[in-house]
C-alpha positions as MATLAB code, in Angstrom:
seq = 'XXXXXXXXXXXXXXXXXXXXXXXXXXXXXXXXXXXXXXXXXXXXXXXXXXXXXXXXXXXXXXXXXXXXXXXXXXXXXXXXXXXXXXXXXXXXXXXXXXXXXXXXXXXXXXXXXXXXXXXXXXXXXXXXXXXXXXXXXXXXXXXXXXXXXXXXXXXXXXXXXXXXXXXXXXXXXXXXXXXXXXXXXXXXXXXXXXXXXXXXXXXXXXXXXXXXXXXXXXXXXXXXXXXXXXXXXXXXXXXXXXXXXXXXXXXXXXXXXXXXXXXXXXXXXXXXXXXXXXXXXXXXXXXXXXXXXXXXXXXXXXXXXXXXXXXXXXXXXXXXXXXXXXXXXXXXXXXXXXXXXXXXXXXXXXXXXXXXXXXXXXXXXXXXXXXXXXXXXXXXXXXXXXXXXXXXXXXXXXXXXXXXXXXXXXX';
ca = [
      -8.352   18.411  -30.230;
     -11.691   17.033  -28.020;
     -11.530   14.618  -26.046;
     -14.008   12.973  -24.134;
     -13.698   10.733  -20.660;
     -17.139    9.032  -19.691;
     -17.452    6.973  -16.814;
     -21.067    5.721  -15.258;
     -20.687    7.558  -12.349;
     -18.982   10.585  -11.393;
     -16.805    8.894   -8.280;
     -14.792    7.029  -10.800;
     -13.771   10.364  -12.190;
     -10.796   10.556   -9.163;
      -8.888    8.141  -10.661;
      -8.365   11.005  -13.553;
      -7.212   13.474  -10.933;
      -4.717   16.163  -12.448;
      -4.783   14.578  -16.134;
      -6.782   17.311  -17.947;
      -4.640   20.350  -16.289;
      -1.838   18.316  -18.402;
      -3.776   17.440  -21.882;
      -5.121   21.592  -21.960;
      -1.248   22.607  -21.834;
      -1.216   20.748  -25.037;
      -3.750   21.941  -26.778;
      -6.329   19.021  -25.868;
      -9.840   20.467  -24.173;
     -11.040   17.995  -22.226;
     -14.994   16.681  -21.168;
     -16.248   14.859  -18.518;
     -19.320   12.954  -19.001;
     -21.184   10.632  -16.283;
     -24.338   10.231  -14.612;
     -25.263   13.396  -13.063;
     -24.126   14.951   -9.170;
     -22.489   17.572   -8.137;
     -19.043   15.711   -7.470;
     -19.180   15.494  -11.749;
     -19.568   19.210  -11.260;
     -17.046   19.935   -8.464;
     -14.293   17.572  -10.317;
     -14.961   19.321  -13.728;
     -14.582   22.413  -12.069;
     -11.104   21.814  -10.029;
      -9.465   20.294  -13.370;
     -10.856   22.848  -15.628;
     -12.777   20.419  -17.828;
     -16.651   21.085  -18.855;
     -18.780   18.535  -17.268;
     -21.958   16.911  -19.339;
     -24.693   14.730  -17.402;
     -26.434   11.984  -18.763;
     -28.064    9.524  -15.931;
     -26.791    5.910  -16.399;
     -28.179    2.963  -14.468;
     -25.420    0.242  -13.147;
     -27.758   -2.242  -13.600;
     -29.456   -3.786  -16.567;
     -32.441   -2.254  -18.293;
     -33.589   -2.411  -22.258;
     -35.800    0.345  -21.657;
     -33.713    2.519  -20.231;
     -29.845    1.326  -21.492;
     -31.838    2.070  -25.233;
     -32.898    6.210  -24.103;
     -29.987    6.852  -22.544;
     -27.930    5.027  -25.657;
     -30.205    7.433  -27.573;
     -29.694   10.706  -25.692;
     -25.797    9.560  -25.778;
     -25.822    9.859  -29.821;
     -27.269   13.046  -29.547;
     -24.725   14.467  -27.368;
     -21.783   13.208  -28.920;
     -22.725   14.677  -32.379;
     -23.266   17.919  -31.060;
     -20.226   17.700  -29.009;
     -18.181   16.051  -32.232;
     -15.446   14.938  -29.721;
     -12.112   13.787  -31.997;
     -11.589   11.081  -29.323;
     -13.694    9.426  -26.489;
     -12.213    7.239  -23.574;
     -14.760    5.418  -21.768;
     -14.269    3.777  -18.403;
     -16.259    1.371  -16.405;
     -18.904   -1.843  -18.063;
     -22.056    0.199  -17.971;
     -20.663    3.343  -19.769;
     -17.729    1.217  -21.876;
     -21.286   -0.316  -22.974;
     -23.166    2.460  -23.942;
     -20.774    5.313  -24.862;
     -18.950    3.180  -27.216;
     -21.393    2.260  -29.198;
     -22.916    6.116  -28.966;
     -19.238    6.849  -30.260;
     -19.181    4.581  -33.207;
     -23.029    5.572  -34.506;
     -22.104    9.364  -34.276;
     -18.908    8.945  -36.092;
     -16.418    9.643  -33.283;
     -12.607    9.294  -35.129;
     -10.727    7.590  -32.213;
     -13.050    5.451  -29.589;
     -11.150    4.027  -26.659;
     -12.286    1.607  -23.605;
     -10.116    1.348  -21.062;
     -10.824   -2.076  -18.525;
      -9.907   -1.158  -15.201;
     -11.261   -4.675  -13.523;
     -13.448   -7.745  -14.367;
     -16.885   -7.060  -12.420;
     -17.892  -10.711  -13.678;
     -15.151  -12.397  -11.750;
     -17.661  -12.866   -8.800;
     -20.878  -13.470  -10.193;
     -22.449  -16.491  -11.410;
     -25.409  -17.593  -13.658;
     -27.151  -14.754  -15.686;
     -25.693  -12.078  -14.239;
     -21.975  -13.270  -15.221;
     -23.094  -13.914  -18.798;
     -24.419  -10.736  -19.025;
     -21.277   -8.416  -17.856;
     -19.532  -10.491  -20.211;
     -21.774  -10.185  -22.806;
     -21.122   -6.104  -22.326;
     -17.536   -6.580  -21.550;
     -17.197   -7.773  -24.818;
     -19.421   -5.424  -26.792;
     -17.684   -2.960  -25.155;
     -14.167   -3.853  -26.290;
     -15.371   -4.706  -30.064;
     -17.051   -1.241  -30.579;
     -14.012    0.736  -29.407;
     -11.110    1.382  -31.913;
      -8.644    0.898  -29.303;
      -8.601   -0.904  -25.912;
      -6.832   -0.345  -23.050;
      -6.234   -2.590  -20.029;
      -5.215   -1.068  -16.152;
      -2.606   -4.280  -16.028;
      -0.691   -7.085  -17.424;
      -2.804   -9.803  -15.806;
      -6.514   -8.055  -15.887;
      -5.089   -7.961  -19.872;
      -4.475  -11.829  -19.802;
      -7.281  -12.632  -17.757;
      -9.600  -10.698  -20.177;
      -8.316  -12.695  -23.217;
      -8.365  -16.192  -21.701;
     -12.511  -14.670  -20.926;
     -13.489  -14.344  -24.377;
     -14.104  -10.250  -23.297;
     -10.868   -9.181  -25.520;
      -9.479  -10.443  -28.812;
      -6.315  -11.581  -28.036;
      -3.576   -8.342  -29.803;
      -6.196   -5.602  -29.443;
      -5.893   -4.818  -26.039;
      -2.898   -2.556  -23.889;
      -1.294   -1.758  -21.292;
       0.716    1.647  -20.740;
       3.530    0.930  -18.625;
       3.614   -1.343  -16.042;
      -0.391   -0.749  -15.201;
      -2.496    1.850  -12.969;
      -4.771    4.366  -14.247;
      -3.031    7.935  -12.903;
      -0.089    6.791  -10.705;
       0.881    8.065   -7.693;
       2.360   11.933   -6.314;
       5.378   10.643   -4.790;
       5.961   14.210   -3.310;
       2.746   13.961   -1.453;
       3.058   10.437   -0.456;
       6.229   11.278    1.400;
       6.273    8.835    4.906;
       8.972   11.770    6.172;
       6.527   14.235    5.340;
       3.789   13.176    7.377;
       5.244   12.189   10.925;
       3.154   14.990   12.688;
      -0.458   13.858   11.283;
       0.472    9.886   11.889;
       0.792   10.973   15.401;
      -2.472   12.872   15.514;
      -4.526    9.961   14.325;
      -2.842    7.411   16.372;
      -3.316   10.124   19.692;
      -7.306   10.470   18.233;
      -7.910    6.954   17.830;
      -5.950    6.133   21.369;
      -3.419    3.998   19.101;
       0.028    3.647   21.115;
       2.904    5.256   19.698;
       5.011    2.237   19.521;
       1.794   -0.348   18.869;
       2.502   -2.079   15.239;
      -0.926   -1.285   13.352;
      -2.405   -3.385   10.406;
      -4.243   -0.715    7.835;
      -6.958   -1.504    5.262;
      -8.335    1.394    2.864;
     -10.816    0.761    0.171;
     -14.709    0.163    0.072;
     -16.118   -1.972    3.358;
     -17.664   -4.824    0.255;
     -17.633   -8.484    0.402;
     -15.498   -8.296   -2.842;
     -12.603   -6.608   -1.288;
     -12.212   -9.419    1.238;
     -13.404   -7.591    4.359;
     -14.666  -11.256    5.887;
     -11.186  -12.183    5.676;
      -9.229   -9.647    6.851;
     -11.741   -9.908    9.827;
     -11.165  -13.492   10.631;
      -7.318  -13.051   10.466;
      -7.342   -9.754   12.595;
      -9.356  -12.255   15.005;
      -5.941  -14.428   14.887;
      -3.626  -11.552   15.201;
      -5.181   -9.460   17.946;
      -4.576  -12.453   20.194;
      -1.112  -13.401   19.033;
       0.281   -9.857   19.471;
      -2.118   -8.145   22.182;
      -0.158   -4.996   21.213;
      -1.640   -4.768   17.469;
      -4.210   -2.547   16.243;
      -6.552   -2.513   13.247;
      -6.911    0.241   11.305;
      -9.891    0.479    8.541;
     -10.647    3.162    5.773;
     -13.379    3.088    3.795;
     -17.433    3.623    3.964;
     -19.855    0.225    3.740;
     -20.854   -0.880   -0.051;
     -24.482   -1.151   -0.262;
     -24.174   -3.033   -3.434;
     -22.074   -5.949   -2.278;
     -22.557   -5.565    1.733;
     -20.234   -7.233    4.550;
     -22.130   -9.527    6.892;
     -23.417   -7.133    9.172;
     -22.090   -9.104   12.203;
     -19.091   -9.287   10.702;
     -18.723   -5.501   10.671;
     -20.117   -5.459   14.621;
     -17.715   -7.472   16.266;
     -15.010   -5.288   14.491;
     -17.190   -2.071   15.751;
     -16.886   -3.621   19.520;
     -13.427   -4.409   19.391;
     -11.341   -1.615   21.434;
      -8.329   -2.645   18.977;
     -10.189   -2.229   15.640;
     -10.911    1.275   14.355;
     -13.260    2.150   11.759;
     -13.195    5.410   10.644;
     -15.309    5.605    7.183;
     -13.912    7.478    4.121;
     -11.457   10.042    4.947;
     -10.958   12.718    2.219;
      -7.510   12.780    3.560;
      -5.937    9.348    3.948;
      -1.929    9.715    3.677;
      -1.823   10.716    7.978;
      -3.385    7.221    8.189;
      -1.720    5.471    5.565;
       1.672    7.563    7.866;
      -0.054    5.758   11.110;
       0.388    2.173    9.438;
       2.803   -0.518    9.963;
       1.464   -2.506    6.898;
      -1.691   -2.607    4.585;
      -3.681   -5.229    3.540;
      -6.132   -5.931    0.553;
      -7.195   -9.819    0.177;
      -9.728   -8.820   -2.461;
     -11.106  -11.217   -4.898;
     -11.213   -8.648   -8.024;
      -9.543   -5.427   -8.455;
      -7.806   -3.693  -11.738;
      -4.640   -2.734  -10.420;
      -5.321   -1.524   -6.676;
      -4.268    2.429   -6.095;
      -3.969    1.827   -2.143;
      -1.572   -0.445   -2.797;
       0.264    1.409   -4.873;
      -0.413    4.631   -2.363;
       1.011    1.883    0.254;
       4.324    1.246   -1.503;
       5.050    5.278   -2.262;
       4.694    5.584    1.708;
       7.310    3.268    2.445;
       4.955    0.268    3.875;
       4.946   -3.366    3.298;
       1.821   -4.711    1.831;
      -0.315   -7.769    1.681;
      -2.718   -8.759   -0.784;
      -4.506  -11.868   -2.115;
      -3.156  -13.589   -5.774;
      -5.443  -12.534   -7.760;
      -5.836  -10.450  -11.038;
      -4.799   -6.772  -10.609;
      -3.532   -7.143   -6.958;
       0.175   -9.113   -7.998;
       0.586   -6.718  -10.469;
       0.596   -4.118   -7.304;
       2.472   -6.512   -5.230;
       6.326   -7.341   -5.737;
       6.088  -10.733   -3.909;
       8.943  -11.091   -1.459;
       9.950   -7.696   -3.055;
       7.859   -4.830   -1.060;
       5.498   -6.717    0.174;
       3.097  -10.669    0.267;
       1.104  -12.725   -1.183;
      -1.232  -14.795   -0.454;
      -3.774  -17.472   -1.258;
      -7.502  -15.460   -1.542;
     -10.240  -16.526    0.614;
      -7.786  -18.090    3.518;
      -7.758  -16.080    6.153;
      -4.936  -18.386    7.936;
      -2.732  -17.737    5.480;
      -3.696  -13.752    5.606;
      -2.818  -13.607    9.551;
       0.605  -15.867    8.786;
       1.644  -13.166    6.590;
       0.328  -10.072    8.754;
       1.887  -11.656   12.113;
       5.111  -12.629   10.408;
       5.267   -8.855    9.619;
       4.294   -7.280   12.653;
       7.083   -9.465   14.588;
       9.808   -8.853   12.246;
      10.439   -5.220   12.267;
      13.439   -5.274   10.043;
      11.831   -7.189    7.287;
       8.887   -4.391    7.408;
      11.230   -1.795    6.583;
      13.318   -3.598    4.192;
      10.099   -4.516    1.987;
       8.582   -1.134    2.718;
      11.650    0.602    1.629;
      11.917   -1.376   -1.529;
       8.362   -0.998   -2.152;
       9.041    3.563   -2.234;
      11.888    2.880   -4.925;
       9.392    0.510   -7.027;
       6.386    3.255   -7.187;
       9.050    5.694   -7.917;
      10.291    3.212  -10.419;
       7.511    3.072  -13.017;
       4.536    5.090  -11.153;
       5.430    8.495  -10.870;
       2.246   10.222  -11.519;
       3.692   12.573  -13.780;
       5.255    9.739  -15.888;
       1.996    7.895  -16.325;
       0.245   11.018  -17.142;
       3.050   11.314  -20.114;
       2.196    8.590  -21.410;
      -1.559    8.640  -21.405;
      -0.724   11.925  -23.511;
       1.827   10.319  -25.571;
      -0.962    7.356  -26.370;
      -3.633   10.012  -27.488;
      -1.220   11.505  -29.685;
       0.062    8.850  -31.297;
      -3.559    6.981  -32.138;
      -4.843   10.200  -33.020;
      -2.652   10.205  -36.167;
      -2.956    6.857  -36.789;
      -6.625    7.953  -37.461;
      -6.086   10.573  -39.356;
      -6.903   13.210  -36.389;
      -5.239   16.837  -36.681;
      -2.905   17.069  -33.904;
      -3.339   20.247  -31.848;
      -0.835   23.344  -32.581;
       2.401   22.375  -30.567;
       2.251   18.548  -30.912;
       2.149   19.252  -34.726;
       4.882   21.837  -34.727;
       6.478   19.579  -33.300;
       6.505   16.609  -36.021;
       6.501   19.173  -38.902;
      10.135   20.116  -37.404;
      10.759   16.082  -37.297;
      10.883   15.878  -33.741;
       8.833   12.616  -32.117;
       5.876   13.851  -30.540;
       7.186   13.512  -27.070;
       9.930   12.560  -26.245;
      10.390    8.661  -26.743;
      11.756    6.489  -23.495;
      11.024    2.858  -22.320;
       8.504    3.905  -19.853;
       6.367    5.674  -22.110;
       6.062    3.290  -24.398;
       2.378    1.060  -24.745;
       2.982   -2.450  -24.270;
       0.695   -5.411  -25.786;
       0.186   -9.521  -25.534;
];
């Protein structure tokens, strides 16, 4: 069995991490396709996949959306994948219908956020517009959680019944073994000694992209709150500056001149800082269903994140962690001092927060069921099963074995 994950650009490809070593063991070869650079090549290459290039513009273009949609045709009927999973608008777009016009047996698009959210006029109809073309070519959608699901049928992008969600949400879980707090004492103690962070000094931690979608503004305005309520805080800030949807530049400056606030850019290694945190926050407007949230809870901290789409599914509210209103940056620094003062409640939400990702996120579990899902739609149309997965039902045995958490769940 073929299958085929396409994604606009190869970056999004990480959020497949380890899933291909899983699908060759049975029997499924797996292709990555995406615009071309040599992290497509290097990620192909550490997951044992073959890697295909075909460039793909983010933005909107007849011209050139129609030659690529072209050159996609081509490759898929000389690649004759039985199944292609496409991921992200610009590719769901494009490589679905490429799927359906070469005859691909099993077409999936998977939604893993709602880029129209926060734009406006033409722009929003159009993401919409491709949202929803995206989701009508493909034979089967799926949705990275409940309420991105809910939010995308009230929209108009999903007919309401098509659309799923495999577990509780997230696209590839989490490695609870590596995200081990006990694990990673000694590094949390090296960046805090680096970074001149006191041992003892409670630190509020932000990973993602620096973009005015992720809520950067407002974290800024509460840390400006919280550094002078606790003088002994720090701020603590992962993630390189998004070109595409930029931060007020003097919003980023005043953080760059505070002695307190440390930006250190993308880290290829993030759990020693994630070890170095006393809580993480994420008042984004959008998201699917956050991973450094989830990568928060597996390491034992509380988090805080705006209600919104995609971030309550990642945050138990009250449970392992807050939230809170988006776009008020009062209410942010409320929740984030209220933490930093009240040690106890930290660890009681952080601890509850490890047993929920080990609850339903394992990333072994979620990789299961991925499987499971290919399996089962592949003989729903009519695609031979590879070797063992059919032994396996020829001897009357269910292709994997069956188990609430591996089960796809629909609206």
């Amino acid at each position: 069995m073929k299958l085929l994950h396409a994604t606009t650009v190869p970056a999004t490809l990480n959020f497949l991490r380890t899933q291909p070593a899983l699908l060759a063991e049975h029997g499924i070869e797996v292709t990555l396709l995406s615009s071309p650079g040599e992290e497509l090549e290097s990620i192909a290459a550490e997951e044992g996949a073959r890697a295909i290039a075909v460039p793909m513009h983010r933005g909107f273009s007849v011209g050139a959306d129609l030659s690529t949609l072209r050159r996609l045709v081509g490759v898929l009927r000389r690649e004759r994948p039985d199944i292609v999973h496409a991921h992200t608008p610009k590719a769901g777009l494009l490589v679905t219908l490429a799927a359906r016009i070469a005859g691909v047996p099993l077409c999936i698009y998977q939604i893993h956020g709602l880029r129209f959210l926060t734009t406006s006029g033409l722009q929003r109809a159009v993401l919409k517009t491709t949202e929803r073309i995206a989701t009508t070519s493909a034979h089967r959608v799926l949705v990275v959680s409940p309420s991105v699901l809910a939010l995308a049928e009230d929209e108009h992008v999903l007919r309401r019944g098509k659309g799923a969600v495999l577990g509780a949400g997230t696209i590839n879980g989490v490695d609870l073994e590596a995200f081990a707090p006990e694990s990673l004492q000694d590094g949390a103690a090296a960046v805090r000694a680096e970074l001149g962070i006191p041992a003892d000094a409670p630190v509020v931690g932000f990973v993602g992209r620096l973009a005015a979608d992720k809520g950067v503004a407002d974290l800024a305005a509460a840390w400006a709150r919280v550094r002078e309520e606790h003088p002994g805080a720090h701020l603590l800030m992962l993630g390189d500056p998004e070109d595409g949807d930029p931060v007020d530049p003097a919003v980023l400056e005043r953080l760059e001149r505070d002695p307190r606030a440390h930006l250190v850019g993308h880290q290829p290694e993030v759990r020693p800082y994630y070890a170095a945190m006393s809580v993480l926050a994420l008042p984004s407007a959008r998201e699917g269903f956050p991973q450094t949230l989830l990568e928060g809870s597996a390491m034992g901290l509380p988090t805080v994140g705006s209600d919104v789409p995609g971030v309550r599914d990642a945050v138990q509210d009250g449970v392992t962690g807050l939230l809170v209103p988006f776009h008020a940056p009062d209410a942010l620094a409320e929740a984030l001092l209220g933490l930093l003062h009240d040690p106890i409640r930290r660890a009681a939400l952080g601890a509850a927060g490890r047993r929920w990702a080990r609850s339903g996120f394992d990333q072994g579990e979620v990789r299961e069921r991925f499987l499971e899902f290919y399996l089962r739609t592949a003989v729903e149309r009519g695609i031979p099963l590879p070797t063992a997965a059919a032994r396996r039902a020829a001897d009357g045995a269910p292709l994997l074995d069956p188990s609430p958490s591996s089960t796809a769940r629909t609206r």
